[in-house]
Backbone atoms as SQL, in Angstrom:
CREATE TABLE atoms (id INTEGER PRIMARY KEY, chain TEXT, resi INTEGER, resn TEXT, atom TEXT, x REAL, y REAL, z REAL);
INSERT INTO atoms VALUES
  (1, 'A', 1, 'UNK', 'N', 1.777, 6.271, 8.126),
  (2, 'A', 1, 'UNK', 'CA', 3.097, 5.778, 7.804),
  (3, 'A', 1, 'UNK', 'C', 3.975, 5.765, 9.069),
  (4, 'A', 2, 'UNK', 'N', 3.773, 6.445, 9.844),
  (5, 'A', 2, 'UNK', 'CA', 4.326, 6.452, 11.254),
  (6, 'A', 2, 'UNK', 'C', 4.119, 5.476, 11.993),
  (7, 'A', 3, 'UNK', 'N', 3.376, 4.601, 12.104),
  (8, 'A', 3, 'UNK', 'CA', 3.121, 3.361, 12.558),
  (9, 'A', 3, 'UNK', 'C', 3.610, 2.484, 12.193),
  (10, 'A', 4, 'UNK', 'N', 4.027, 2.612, 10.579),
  (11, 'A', 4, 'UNK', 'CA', 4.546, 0.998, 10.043),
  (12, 'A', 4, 'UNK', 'C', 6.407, 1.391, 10.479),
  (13, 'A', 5, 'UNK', 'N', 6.682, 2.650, 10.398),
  (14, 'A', 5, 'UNK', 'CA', 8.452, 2.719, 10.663),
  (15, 'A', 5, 'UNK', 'C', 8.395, 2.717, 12.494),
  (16, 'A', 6, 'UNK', 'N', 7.400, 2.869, 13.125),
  (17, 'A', 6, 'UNK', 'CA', 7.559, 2.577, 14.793),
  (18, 'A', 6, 'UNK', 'C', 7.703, 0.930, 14.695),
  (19, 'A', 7, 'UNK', 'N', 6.656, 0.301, 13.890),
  (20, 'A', 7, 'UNK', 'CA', 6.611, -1.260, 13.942),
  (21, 'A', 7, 'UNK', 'C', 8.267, -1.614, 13.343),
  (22, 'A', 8, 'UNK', 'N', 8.629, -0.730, 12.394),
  (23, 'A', 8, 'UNK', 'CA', 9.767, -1.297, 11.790),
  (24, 'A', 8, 'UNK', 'C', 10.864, -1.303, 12.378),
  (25, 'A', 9, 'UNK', 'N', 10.982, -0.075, 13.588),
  (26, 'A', 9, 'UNK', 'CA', 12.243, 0.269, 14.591),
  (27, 'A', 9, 'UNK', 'C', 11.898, -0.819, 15.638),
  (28, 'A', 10, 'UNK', 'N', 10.519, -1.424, 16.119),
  (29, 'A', 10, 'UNK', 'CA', 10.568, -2.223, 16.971),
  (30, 'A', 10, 'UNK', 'C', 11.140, -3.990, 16.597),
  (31, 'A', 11, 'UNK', 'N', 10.804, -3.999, 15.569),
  (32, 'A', 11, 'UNK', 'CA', 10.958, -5.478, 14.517),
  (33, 'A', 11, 'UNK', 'C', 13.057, -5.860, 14.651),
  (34, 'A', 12, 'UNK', 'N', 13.066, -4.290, 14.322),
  (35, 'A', 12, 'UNK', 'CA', 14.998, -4.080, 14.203),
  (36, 'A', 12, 'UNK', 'C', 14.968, -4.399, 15.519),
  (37, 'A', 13, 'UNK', 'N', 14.806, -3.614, 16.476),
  (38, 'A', 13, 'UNK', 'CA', 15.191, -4.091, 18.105),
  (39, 'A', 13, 'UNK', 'C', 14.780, -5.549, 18.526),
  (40, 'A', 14, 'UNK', 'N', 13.633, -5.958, 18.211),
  (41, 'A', 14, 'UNK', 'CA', 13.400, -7.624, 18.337),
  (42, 'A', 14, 'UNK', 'C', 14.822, -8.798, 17.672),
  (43, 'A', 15, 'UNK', 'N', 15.062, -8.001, 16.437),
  (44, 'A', 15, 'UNK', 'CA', 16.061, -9.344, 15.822),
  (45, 'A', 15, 'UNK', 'C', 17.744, -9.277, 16.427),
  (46, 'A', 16, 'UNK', 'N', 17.832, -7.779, 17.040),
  (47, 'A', 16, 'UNK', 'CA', 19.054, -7.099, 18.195),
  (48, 'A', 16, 'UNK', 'C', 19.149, -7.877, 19.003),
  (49, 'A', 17, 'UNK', 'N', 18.044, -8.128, 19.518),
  (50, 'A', 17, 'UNK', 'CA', 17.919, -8.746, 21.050),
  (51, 'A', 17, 'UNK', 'C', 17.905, -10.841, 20.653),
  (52, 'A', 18, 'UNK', 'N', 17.379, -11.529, 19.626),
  (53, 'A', 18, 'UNK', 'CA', 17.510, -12.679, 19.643),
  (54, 'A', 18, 'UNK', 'C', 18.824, -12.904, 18.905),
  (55, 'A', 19, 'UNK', 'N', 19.903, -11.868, 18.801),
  (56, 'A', 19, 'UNK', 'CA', 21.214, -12.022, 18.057),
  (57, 'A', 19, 'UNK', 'C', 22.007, -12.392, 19.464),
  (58, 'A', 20, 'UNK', 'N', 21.741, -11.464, 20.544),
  (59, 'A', 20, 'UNK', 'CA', 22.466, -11.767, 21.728),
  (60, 'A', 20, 'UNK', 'C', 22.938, -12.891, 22.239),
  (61, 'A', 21, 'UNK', 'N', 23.550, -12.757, 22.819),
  (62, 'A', 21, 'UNK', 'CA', 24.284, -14.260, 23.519),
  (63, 'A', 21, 'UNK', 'C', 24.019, -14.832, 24.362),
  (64, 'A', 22, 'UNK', 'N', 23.542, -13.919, 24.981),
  (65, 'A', 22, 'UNK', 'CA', 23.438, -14.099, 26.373),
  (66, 'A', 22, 'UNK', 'C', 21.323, -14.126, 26.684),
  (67, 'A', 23, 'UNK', 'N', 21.069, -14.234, 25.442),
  (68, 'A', 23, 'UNK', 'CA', 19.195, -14.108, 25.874),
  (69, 'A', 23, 'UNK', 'C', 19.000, -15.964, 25.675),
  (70, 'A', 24, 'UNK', 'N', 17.660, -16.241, 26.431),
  (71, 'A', 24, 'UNK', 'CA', 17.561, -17.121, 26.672),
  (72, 'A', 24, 'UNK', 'C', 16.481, -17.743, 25.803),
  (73, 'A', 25, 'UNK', 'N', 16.324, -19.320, 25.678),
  (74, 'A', 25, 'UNK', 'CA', 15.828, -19.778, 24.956),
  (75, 'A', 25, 'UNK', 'C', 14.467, -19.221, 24.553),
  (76, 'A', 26, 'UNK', 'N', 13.191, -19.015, 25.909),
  (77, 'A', 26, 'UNK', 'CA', 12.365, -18.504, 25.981),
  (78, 'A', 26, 'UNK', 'C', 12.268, -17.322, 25.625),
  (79, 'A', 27, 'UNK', 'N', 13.431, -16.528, 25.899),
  (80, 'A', 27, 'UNK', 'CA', 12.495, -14.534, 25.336),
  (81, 'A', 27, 'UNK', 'C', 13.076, -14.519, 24.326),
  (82, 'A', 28, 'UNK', 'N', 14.306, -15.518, 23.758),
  (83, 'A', 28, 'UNK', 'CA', 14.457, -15.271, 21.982),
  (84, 'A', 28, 'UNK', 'C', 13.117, -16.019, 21.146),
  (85, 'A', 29, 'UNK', 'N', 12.416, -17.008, 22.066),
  (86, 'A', 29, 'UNK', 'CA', 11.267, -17.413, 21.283),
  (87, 'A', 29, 'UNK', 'C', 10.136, -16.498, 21.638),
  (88, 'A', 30, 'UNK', 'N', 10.207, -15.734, 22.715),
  (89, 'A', 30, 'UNK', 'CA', 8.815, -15.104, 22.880),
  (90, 'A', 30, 'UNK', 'C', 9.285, -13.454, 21.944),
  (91, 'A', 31, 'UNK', 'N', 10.732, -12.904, 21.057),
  (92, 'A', 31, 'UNK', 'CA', 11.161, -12.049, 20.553),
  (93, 'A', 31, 'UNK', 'C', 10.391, -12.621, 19.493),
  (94, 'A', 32, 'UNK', 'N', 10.569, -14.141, 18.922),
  (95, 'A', 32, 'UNK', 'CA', 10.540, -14.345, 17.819),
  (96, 'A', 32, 'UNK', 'C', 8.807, -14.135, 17.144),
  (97, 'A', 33, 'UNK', 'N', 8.260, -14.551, 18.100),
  (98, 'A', 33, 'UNK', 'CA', 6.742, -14.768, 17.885),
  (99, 'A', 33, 'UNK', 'C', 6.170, -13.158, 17.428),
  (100, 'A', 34, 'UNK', 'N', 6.609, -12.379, 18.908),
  (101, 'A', 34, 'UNK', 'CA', 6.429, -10.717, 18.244),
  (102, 'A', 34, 'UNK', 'C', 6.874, -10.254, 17.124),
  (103, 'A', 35, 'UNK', 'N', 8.106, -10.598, 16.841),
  (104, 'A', 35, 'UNK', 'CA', 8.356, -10.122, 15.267),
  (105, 'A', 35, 'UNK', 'C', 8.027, -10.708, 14.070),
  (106, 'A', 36, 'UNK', 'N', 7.234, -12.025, 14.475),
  (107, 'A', 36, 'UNK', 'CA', 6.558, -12.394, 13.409),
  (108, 'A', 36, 'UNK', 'C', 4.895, -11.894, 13.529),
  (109, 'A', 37, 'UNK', 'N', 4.493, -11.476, 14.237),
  (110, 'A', 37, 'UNK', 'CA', 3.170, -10.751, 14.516),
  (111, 'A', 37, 'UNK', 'C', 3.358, -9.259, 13.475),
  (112, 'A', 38, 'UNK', 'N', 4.415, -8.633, 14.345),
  (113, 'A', 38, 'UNK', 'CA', 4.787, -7.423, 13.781),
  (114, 'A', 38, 'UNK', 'C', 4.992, -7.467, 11.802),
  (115, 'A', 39, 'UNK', 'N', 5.949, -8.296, 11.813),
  (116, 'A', 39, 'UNK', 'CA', 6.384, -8.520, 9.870),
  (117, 'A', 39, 'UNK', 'C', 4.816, -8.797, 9.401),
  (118, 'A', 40, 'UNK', 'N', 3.576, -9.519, 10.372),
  (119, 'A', 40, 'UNK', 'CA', 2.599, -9.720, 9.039),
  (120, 'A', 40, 'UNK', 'C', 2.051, -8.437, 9.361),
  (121, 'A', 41, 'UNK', 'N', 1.508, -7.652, 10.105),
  (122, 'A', 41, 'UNK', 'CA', 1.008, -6.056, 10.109),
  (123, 'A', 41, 'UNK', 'C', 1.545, -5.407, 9.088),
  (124, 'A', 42, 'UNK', 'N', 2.704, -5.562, 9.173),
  (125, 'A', 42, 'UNK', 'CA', 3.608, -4.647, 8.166),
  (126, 'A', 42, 'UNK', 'C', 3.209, -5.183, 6.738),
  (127, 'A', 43, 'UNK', 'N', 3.153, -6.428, 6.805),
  (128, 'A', 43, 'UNK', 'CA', 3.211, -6.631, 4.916),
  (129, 'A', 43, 'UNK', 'C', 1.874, -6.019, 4.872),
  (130, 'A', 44, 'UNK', 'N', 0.806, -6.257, 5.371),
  (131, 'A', 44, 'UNK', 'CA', -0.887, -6.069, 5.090),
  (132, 'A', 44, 'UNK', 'C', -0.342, -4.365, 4.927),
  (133, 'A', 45, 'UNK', 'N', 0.271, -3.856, 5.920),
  (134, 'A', 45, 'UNK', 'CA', 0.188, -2.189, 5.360),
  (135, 'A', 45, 'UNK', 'C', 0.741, -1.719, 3.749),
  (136, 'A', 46, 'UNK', 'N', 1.756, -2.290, 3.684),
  (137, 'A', 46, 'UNK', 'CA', 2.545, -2.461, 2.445),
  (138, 'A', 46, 'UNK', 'C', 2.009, -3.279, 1.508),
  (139, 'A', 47, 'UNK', 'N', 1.209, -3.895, 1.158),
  (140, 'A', 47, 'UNK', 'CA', -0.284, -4.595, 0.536),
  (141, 'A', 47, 'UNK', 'C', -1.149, -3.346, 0.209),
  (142, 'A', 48, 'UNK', 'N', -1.770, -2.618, 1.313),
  (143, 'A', 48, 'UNK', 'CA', -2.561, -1.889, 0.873),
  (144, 'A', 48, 'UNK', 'C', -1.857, -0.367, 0.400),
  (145, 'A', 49, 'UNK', 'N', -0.293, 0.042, 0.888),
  (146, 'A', 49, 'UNK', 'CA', 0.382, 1.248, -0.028),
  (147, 'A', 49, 'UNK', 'C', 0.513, 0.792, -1.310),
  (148, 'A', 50, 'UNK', 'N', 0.516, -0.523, -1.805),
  (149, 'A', 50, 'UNK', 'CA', 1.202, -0.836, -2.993),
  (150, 'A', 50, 'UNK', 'C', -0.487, -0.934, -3.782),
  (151, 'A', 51, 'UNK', 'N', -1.651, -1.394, -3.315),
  (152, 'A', 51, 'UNK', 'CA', -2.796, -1.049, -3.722),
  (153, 'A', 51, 'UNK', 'C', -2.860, 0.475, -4.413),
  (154, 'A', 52, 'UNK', 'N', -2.906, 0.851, -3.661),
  (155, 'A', 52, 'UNK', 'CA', -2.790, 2.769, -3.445),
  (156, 'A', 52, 'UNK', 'C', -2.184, 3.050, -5.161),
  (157, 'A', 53, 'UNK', 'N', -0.671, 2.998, -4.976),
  (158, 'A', 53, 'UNK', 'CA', -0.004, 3.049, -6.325),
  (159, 'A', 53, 'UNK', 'C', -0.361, 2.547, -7.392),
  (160, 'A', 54, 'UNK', 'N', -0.862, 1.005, -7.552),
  (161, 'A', 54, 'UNK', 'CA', -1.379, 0.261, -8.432),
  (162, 'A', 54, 'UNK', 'C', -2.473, 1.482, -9.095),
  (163, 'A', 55, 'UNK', 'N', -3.377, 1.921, -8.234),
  (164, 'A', 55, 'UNK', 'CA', -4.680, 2.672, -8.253),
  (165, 'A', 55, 'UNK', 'C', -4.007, 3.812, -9.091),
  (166, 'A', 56, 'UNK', 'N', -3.480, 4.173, -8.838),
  (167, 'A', 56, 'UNK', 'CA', -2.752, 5.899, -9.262),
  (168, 'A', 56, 'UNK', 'C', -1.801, 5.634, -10.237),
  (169, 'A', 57, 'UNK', 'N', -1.486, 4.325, -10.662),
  (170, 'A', 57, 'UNK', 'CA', -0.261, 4.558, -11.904),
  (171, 'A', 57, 'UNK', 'C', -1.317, 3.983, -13.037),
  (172, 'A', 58, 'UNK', 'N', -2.272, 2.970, -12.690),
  (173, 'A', 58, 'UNK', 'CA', -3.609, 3.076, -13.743),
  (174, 'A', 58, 'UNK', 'C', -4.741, 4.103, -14.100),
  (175, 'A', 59, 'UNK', 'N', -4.255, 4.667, -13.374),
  (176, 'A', 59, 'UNK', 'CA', -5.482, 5.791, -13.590),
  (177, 'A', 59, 'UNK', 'C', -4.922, 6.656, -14.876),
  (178, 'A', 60, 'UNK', 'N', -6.174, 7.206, -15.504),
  (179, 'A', 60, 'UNK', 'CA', -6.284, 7.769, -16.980),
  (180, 'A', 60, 'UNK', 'C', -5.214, 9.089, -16.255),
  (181, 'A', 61, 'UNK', 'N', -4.546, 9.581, -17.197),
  (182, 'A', 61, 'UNK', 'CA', -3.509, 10.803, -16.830),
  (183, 'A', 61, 'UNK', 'C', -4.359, 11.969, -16.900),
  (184, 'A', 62, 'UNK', 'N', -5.783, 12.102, -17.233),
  (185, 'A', 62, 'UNK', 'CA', -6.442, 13.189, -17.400),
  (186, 'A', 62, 'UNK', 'C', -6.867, 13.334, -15.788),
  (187, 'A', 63, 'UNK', 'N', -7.196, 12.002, -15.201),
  (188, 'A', 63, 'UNK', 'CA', -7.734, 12.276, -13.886),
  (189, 'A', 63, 'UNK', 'C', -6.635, 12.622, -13.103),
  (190, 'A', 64, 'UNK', 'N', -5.442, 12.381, -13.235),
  (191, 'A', 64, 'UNK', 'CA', -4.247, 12.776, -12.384),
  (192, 'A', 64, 'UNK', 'C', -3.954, 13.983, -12.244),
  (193, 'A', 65, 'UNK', 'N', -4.231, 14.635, -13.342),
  (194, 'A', 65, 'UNK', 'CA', -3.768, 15.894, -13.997),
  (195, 'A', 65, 'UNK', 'C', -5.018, 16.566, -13.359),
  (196, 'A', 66, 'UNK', 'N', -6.154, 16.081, -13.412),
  (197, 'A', 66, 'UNK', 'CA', -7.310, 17.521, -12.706),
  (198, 'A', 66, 'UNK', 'C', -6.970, 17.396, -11.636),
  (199, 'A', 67, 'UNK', 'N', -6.640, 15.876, -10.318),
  (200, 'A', 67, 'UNK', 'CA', -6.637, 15.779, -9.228),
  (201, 'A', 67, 'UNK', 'C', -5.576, 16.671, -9.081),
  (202, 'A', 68, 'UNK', 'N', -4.364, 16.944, -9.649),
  (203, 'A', 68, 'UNK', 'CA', -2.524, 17.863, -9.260),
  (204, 'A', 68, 'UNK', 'C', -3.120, 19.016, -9.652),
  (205, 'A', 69, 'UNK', 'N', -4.273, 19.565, -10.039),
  (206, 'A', 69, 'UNK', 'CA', -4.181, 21.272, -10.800),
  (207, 'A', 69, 'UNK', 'C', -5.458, 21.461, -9.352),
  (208, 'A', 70, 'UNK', 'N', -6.435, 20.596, -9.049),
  (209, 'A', 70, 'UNK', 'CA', -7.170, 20.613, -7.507),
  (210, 'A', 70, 'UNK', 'C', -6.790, 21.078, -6.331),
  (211, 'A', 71, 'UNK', 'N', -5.725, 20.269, -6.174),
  (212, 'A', 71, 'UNK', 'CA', -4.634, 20.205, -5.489),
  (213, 'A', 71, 'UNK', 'C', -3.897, 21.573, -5.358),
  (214, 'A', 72, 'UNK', 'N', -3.202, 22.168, -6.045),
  (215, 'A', 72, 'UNK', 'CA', -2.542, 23.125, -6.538),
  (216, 'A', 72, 'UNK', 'C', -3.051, 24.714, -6.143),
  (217, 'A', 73, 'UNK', 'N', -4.332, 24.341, -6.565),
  (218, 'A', 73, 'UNK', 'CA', -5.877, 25.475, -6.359),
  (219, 'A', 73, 'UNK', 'C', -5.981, 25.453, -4.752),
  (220, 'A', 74, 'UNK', 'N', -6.073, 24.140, -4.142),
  (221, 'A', 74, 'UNK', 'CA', -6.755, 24.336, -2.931),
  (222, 'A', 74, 'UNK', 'C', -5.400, 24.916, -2.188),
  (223, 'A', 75, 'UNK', 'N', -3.853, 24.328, -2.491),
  (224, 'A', 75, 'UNK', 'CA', -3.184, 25.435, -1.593),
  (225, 'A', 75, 'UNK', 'C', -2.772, 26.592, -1.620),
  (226, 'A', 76, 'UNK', 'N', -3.061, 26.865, -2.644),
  (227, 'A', 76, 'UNK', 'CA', -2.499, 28.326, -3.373),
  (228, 'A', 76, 'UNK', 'C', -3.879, 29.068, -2.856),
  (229, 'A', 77, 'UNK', 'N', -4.950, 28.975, -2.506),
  (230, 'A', 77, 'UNK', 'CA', -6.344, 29.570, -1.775),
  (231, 'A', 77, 'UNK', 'C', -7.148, 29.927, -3.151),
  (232, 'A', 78, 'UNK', 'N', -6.714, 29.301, -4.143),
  (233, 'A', 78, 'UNK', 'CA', -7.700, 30.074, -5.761),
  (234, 'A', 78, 'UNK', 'C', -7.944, 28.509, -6.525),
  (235, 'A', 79, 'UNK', 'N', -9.391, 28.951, -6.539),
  (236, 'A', 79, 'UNK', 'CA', -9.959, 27.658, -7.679),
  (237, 'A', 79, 'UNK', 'C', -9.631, 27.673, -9.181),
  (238, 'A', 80, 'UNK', 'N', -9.129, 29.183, -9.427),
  (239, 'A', 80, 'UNK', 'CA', -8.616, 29.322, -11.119),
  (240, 'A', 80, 'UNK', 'C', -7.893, 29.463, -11.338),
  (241, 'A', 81, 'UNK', 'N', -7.000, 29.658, -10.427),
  (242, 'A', 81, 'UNK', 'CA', -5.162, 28.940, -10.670),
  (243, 'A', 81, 'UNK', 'C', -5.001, 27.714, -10.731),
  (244, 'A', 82, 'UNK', 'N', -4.065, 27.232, -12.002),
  (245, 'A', 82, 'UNK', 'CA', -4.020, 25.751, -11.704),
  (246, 'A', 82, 'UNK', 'C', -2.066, 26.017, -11.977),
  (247, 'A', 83, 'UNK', 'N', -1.621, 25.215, -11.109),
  (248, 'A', 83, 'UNK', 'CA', -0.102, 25.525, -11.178),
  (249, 'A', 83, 'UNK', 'C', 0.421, 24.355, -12.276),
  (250, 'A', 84, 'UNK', 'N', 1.635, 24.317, -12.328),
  (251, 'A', 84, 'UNK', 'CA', 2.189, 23.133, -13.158),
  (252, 'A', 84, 'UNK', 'C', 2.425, 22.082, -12.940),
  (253, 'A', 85, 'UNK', 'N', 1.844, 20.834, -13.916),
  (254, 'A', 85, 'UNK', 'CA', 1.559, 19.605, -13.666),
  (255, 'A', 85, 'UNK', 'C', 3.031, 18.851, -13.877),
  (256, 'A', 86, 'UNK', 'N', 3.496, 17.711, -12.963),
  (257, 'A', 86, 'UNK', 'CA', 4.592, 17.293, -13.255),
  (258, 'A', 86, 'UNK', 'C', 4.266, 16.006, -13.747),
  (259, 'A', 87, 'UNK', 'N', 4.902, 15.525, -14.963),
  (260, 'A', 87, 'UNK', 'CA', 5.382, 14.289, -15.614),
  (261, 'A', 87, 'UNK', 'C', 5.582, 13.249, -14.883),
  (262, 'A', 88, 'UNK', 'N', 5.902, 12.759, -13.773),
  (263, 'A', 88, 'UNK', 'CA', 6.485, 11.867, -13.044),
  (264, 'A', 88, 'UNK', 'C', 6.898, 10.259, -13.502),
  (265, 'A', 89, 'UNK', 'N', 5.225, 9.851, -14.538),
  (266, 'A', 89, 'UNK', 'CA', 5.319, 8.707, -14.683),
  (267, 'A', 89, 'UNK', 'C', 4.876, 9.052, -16.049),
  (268, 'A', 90, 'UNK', 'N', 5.395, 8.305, -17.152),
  (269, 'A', 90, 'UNK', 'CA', 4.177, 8.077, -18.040),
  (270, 'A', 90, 'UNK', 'C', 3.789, 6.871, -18.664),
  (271, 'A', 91, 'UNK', 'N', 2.740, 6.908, -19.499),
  (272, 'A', 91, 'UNK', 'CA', 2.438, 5.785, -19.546),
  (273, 'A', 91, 'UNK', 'C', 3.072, 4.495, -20.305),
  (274, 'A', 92, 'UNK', 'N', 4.127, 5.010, -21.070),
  (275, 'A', 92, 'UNK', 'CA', 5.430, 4.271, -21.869),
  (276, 'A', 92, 'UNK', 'C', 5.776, 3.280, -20.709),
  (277, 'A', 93, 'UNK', 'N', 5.856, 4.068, -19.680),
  (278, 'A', 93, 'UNK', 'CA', 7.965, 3.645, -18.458),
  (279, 'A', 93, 'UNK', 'C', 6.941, 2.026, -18.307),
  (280, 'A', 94, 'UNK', 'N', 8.242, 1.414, -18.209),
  (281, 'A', 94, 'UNK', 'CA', 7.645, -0.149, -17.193),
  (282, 'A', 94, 'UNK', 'C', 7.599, -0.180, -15.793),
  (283, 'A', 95, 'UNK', 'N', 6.911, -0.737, -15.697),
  (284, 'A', 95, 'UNK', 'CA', 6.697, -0.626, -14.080),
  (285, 'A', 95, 'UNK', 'C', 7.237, -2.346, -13.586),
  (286, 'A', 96, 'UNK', 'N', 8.287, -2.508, -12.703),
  (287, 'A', 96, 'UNK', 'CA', 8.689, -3.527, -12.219),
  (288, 'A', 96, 'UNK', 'C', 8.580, -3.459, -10.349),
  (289, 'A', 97, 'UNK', 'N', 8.101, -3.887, -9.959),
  (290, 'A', 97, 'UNK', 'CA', 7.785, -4.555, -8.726),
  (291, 'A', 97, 'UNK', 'C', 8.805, -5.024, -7.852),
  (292, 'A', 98, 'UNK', 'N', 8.864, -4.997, -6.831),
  (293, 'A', 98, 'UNK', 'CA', 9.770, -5.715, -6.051),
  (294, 'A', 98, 'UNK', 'C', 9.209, -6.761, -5.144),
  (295, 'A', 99, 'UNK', 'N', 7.789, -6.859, -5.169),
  (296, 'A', 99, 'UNK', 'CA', 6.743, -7.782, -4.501),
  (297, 'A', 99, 'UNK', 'C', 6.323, -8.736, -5.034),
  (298, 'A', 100, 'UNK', 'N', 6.332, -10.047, -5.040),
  (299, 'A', 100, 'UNK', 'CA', 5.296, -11.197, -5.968),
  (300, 'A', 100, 'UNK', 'C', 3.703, -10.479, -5.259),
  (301, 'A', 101, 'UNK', 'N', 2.753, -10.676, -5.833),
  (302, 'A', 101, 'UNK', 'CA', 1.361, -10.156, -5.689),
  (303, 'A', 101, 'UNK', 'C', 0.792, -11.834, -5.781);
């Protein structure tokens, strides 16, 4: 995730610099080309986080629930502790998107 907010602080400084007044035809077009290089990296990363979620808000709540009590075990240093599982999503809520797919 550190990579896509370095790409994202560089993308902000690219559209800084072709706002200027004073930059010239050429490095606001050679700004422009990089930040369109940069925006498609970024969507493909944000493609495959939004994969990720898709994966984990379909998944059966039984597998969620062993993976968070796994979880729980492995940091607490005990395989027969299982701590408390949180609700976050369930399977009622709607899920609305902010992406066309």
């Amino acid at each position: 995730m550190k990579n896509f907010e370095e790409n994202l602080q560089k993308l902000e400084h690219l559209t800084e610099d072709i706002k200027k007044t004073d930059i010239t035809l050429e490095e606001a077009l050679k700004d422009f080309e990089e930040g369109i290089k940069l925006a498609k990296v970024m969507e493909k990363e944000l493609d495959s986080i939004e994969g990720k979620v898709q994966i984990l808000m379909n998944s059966p709540a039984d597998l969620l629930t062993e993976q968070s009590q796994k979880n729980s075990a492995k940091s607490k240093g005990s395989k027969t502790e299982s701590g408390p599982v949180l609700d976050l999503f369930n399977g009622d809520a709607e899920l609305n998107g902010t992406r066309n797919a």
